[in-house]
C-alpha positions as CSV (number, residue, x, y, z in Angstrom):
1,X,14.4,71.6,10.9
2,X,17.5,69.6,12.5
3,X,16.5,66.9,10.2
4,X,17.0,69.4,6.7
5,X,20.2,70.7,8.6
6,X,21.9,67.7,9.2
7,X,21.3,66.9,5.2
8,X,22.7,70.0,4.1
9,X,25.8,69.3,6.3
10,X,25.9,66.0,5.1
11,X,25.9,67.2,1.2
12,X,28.8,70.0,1.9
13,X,30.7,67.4,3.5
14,X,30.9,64.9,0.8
15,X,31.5,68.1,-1.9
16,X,34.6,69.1,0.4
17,X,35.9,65.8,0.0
18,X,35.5,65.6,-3.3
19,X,36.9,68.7,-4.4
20,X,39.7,68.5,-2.2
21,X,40.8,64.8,-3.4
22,X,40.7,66.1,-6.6
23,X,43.0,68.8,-5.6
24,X,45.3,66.6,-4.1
25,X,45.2,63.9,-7.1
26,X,45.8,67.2,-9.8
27,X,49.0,68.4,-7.6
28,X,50.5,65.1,-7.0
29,X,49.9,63.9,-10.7
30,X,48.1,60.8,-9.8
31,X,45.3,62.0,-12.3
32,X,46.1,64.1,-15.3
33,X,43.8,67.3,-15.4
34,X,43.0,66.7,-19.5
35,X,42.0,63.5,-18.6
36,X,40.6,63.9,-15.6
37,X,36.4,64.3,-17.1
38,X,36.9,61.1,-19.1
39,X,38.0,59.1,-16.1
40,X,35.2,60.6,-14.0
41,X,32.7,59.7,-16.7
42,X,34.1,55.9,-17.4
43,X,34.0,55.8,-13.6
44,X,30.3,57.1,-13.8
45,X,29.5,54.6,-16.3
46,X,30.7,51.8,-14.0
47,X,28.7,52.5,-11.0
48,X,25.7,52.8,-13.8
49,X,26.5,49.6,-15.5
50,X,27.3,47.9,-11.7
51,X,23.9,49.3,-10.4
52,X,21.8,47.6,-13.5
53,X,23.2,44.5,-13.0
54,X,22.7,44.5,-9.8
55,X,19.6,45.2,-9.6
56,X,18.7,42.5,-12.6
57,X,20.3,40.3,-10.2
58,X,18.5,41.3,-7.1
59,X,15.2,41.2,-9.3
60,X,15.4,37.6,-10.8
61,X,16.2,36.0,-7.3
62,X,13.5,38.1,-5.8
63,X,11.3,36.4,-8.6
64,X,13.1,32.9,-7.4
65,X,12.3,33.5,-3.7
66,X,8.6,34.6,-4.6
67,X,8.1,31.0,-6.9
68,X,10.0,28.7,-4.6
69,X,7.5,30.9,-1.4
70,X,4.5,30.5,-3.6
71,X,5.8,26.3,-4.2
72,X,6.0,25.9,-0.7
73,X,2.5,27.2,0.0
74,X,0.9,25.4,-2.6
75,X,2.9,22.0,-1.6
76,X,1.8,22.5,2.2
77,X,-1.8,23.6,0.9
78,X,-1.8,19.9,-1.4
79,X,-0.9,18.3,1.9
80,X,-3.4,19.6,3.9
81,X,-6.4,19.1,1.3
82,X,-5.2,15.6,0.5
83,X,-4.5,14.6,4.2
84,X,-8.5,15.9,4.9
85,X,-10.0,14.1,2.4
86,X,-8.1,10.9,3.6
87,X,-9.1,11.5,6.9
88,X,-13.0,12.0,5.8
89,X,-12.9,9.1,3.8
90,X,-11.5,6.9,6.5
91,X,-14.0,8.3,8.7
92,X,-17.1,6.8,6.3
93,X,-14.8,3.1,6.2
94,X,-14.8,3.4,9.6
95,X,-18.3,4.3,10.3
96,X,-19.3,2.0,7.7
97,X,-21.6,3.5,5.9
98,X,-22.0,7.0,4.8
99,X,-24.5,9.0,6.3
100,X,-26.5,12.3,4.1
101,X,-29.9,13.8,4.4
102,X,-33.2,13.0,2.9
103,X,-35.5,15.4,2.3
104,X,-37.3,15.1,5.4
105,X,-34.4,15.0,7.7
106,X,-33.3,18.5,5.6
107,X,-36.7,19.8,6.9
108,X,-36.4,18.4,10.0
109,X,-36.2,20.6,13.1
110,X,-33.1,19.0,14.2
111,X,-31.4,18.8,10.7
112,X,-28.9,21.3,12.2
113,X,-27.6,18.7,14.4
114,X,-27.1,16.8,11.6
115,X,-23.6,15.3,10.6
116,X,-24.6,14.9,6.6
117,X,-21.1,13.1,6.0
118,X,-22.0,13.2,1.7
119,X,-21.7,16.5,1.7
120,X,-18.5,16.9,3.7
121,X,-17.1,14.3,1.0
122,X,-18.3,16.4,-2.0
123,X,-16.6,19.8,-0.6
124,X,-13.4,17.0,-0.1
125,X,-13.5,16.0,-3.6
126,X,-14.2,19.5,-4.7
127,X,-10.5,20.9,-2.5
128,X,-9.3,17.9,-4.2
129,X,-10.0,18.4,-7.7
130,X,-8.7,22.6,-7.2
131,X,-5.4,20.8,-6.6
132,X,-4.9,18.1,-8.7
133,X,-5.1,17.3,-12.3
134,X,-8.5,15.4,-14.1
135,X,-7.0,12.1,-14.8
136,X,-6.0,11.9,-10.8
137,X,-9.4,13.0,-10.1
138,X,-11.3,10.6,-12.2
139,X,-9.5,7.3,-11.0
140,X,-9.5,8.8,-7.4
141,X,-13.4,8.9,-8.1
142,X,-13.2,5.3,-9.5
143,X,-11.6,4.1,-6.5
144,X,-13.8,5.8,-4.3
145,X,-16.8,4.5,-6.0
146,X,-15.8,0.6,-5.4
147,X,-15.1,1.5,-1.7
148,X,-18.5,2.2,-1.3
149,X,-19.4,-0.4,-3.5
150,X,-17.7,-3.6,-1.7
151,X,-18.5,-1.0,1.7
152,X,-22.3,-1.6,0.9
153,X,-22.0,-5.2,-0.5
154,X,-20.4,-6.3,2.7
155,X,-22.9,-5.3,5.0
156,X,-25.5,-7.4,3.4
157,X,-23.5,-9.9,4.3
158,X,-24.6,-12.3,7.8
159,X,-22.3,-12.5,10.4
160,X,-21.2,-15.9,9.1
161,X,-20.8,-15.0,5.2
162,X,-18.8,-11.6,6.8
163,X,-16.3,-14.2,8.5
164,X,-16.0,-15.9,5.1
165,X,-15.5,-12.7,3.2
166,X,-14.0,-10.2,5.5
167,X,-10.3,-11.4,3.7
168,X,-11.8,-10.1,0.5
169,X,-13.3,-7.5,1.4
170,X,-9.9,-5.7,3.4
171,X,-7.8,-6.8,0.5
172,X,-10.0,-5.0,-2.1
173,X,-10.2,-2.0,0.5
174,X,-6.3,-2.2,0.9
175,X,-6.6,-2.6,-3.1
176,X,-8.3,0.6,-3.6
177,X,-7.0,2.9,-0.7
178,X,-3.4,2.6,-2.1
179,X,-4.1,3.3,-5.5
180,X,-5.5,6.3,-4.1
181,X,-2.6,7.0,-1.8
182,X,0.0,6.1,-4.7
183,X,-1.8,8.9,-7.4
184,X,-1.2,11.7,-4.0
185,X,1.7,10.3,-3.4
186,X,2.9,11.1,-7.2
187,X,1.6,14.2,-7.6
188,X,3.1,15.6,-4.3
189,X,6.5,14.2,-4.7
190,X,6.9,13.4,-8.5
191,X,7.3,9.8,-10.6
192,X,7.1,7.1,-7.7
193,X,8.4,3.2,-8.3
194,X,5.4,1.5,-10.4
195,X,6.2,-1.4,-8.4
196,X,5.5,0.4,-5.1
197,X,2.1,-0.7,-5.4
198,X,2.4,-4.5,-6.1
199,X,5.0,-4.5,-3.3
200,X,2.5,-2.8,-0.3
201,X,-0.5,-5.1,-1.1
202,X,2.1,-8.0,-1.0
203,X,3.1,-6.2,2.1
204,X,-0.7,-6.0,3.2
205,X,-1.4,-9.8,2.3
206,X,1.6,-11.0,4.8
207,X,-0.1,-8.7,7.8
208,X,-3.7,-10.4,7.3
209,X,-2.0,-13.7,7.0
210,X,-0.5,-12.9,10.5
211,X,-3.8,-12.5,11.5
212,X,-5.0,-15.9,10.4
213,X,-7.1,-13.7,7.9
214,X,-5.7,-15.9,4.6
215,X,-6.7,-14.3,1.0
216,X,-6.7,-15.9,-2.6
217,X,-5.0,-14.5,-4.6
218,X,-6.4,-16.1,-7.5
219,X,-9.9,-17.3,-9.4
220,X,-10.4,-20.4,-8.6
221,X,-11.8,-23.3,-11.8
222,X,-12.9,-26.9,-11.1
223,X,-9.3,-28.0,-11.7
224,X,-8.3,-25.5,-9.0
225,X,-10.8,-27.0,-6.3
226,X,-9.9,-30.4,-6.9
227,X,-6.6,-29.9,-6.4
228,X,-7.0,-27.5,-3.1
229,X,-9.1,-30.7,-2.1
230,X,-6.3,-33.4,-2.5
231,X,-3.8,-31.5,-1.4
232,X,-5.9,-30.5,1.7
233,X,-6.7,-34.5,2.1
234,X,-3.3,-35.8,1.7
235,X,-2.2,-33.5,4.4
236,X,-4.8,-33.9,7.3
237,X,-4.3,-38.2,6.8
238,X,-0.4,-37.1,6.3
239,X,-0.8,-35.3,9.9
240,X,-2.6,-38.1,11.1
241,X,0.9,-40.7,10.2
242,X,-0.7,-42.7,7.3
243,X,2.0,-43.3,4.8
244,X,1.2,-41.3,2.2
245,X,2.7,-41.5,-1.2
246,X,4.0,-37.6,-1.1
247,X,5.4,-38.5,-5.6
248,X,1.8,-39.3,-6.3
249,X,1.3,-36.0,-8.7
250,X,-2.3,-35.3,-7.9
251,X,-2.1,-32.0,-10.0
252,X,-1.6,-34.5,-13.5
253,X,-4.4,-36.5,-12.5
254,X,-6.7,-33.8,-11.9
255,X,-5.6,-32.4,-15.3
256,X,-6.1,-35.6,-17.1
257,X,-9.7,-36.1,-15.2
258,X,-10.4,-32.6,-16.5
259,X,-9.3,-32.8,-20.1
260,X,-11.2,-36.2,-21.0
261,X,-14.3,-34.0,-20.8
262,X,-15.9,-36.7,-19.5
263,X,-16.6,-38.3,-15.6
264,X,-13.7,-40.4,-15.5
265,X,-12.2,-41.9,-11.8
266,X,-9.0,-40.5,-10.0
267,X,-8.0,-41.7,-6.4
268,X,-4.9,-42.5,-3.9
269,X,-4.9,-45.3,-1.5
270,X,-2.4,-46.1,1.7
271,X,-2.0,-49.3,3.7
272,X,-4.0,-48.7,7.2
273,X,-3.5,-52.6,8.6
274,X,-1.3,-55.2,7.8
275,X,-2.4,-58.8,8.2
276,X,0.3,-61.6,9.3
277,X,-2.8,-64.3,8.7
278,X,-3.1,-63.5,5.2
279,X,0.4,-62.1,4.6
280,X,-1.3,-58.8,2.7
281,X,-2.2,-55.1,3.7
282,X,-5.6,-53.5,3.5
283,X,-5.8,-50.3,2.0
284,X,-8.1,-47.2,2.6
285,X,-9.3,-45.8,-1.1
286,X,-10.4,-42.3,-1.7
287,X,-12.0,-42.0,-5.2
288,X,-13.7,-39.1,-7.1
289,X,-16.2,-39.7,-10.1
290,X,-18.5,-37.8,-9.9
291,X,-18.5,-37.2,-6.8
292,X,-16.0,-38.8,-3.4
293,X,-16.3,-42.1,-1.9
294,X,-13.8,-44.0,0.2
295,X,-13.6,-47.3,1.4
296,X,-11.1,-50.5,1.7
297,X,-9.9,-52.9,-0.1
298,X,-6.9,-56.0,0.1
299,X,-4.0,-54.4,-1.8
300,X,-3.5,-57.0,-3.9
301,X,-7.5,-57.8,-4.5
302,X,-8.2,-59.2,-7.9
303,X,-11.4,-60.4,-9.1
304,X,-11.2,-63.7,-8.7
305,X,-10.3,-63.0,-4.8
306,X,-14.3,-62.4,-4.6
307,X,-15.8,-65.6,-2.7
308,X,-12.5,-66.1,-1.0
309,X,-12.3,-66.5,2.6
310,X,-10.1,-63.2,3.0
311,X,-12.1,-61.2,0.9
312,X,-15.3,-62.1,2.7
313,X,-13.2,-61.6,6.3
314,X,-12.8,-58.3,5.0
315,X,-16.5,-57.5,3.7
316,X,-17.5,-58.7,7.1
317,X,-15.7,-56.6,9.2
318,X,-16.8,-53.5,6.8
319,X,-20.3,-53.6,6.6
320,X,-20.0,-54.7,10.2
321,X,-18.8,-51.1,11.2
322,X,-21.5,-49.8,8.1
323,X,-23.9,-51.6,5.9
324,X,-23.0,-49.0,3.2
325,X,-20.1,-50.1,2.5
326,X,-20.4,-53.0,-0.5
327,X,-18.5,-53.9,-3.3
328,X,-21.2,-53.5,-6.3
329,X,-18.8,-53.7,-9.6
330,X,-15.6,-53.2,-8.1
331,X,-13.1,-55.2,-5.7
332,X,-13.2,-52.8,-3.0
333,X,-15.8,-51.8,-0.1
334,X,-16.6,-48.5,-0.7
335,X,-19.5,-46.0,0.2
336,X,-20.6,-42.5,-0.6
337,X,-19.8,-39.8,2.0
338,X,-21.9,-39.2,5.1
339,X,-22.2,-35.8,5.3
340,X,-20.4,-33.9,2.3
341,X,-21.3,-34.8,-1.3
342,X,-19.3,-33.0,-3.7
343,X,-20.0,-33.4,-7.5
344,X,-16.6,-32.3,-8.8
345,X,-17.8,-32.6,-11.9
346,X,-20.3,-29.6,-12.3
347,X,-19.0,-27.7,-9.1
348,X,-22.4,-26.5,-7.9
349,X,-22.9,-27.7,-5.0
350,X,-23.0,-24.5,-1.9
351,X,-20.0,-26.9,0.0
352,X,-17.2,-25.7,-2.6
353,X,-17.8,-21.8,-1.6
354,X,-16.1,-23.4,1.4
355,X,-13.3,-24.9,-0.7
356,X,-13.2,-21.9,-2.6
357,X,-12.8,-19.2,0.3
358,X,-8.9,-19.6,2.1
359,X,-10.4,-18.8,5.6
360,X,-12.5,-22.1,5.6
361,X,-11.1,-24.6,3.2
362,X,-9.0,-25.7,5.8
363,X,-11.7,-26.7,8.2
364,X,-14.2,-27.9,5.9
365,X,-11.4,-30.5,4.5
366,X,-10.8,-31.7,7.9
367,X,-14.4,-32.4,8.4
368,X,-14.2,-34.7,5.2
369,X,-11.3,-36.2,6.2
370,X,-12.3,-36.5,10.1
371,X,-15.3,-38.7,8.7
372,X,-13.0,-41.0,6.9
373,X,-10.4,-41.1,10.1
374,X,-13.5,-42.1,12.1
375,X,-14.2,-45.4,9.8
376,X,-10.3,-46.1,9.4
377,X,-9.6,-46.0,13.5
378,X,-13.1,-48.7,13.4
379,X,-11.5,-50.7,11.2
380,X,-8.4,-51.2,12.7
381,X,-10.1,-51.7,16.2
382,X,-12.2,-54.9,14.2
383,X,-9.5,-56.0,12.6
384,X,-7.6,-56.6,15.6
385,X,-10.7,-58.1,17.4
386,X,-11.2,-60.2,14.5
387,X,-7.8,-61.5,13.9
388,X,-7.8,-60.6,10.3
């Protein structure tokens, strides 16, 4: 009752005011009386035509505040879906492997305490697809599927084939998670740098490198493990201070040894003793044919130097520190290798997966060359006992 009062006083109020500012604006002549209903009806039109547009106005950025609200959820809701799936899939990489049900466990008694981590993935990829277009989907899938692949493959492996592949293996994980990453990463926050990719597997490569975990990052040919060979070679008897010739362009003479098509002979030699009694150097040869040998020979040895008394000093001394070494159709003393025999020819034997992996060229070249360094430091020791 108050209430409906309190209205009626309100609307007599405003009428008073009215009619009395129209009596004062009539006897003062600030509005004439004959035009006095046109003005109130252009006034009129005004608060119409101010009310529509405000209201249109009031109405479109209602409609802007309810899209930009409704981007907002839907870009927090992408963030969630694609941070879960990430997190489930680094779950399974972690777990390494990817646990689901058969049918007996699914009938087992305790099937409820069950983790079935398959499943989990399939709703994952399922949140995943609601949110994301089907080209993203399918090379999310792709990636997903050679995860699991080199996942699987790797745990075939023994402990020692894990050590030689484990570089591999992260790199084509690293490979595969940040293609992943980079399609989210797109469709969350638009176009992204095409060489983003390139850049954080370069980025990746330098932090297993840190880790002594090396990588190759390329396919390695017969030309390719020749030279990874030589150059490995050249460095340990480098490291060891034999005078090696560092102009002597290896890579050209694997390339030529290559393109005859045909077993042809390619080697490098450096003085290891000098001799004041016969005013001439011996040399230690390392030669591939076929396969390696290495042996010495009298830098200046011709032919007709076989029979003479400082080619048969040398042969002595040789076979004296092994009888393998001998100097059938040549003018050196050379002999196959004790241990490692590596037909660089065909490239079948199991010893150049060793050349071929990074992580253990490095030592498996060292054993070569820690062979040779053992008959080079005999050598010198009967050469000096012997006066040669």
């Amino acid at each position: 009752m108050k209430n409906k009062m309190k209205n009626k006083l309100w609307i007599i109020s405003v009428l008073t005011l009215m009619i009395l500012f129209i009596m004062v604006s009539v006897t003062f002549k600030i509005f004439l009386i004959e035009i006095l209903p046109a003005q109130f009806i252009g006034a009129l039109l005004g608060v119409v035509i101010t009310v529509i547009i405000t209201a249109f106005l009031l109405s479109g950025q209602s409609l802007s505040e309810e899209a930009k609200e409704r981007n907002v959820k839907i870009f927090e809701k992408k963030q969630e879906v694609y941070h879960n799936f990430l997190e489930e899939l680094q779950k399974i990489v972690q777990h390494g492997k990817i646990d689901y049900q058969s049918f007996e466990e699914a009938n087992n008694e305790n099937s409820n305490n069950y983790v079935d981590e398959l499943k989990k993935l399939i709703f994952q990829l399922g949140f995943l697809k609601l949110h994301t277009d089907e080209k993203n989907v399918t090379s999310i899938f792709s990636s997903i599927s050679n995860i699991f692949k080199d996942l699987r493959k790797f745990n075939t492996y023994d402990v020692n084939n894990k050590r030689d592949k484990i570089s591999n293996y992260y790199s084509n994980l690293s490979d595969e998670l940040f293609s992943i990453i980079s399609l989210l990463k797109k469709d969350l926050y638009g176009n992204t740098d095409e060489k983003e990719k390139e850049i954080e597997k370069q980025q990746f490569l330098s932090i297993l490198e840190s880790l002594d975990i090396e990588i190759e990052r390329k396919i390695l040919d017969k030309k390719d493990y020749q030279i990874c060979f030589w150059e490995g070679l050249l460095k340990q008897f480098k490291d060891n201070n034999f005078p090696i010739n560092e102009k002597w362009k290896y890579e050209n003479e694997v390339s030529e040894y290559y393109a005859n098509k045909k077993s042809t002979e390619i080697g490098t030699e450096f003085v290891v003793y000098n001799s004041g009694k016969h005013k001439d150097s011996v040399v230690f040869y390392v030669e591939i044919g076929n396969t390696y040998c290495y042996g010495f020979s009298w830098k200046n040895s011709e032919k007709k130097d076989k029979g003479s008394e400082k080619y048969n000093e040398l042969k002595n001394i040789t076979q004296s520190i092994d009888s393998r070494f001998n100097d059938e159709n040549t003018t050196w003393f050379n002999k196959k290798p004790d241990k490692y025999e590596l037909d660089f020819w065909k490239c079948e034997s199991a010893y150049f997966e060793k050349i071929k992996n990074i992580n253990t060229r490095q030592i498996f070249i060292k054993e070569v060359a820690d062979e040779m360094l053992v008959y080079i430091k005999r050598f010198e020791k009967q050469a000096l006992e012997k006066y040669l």
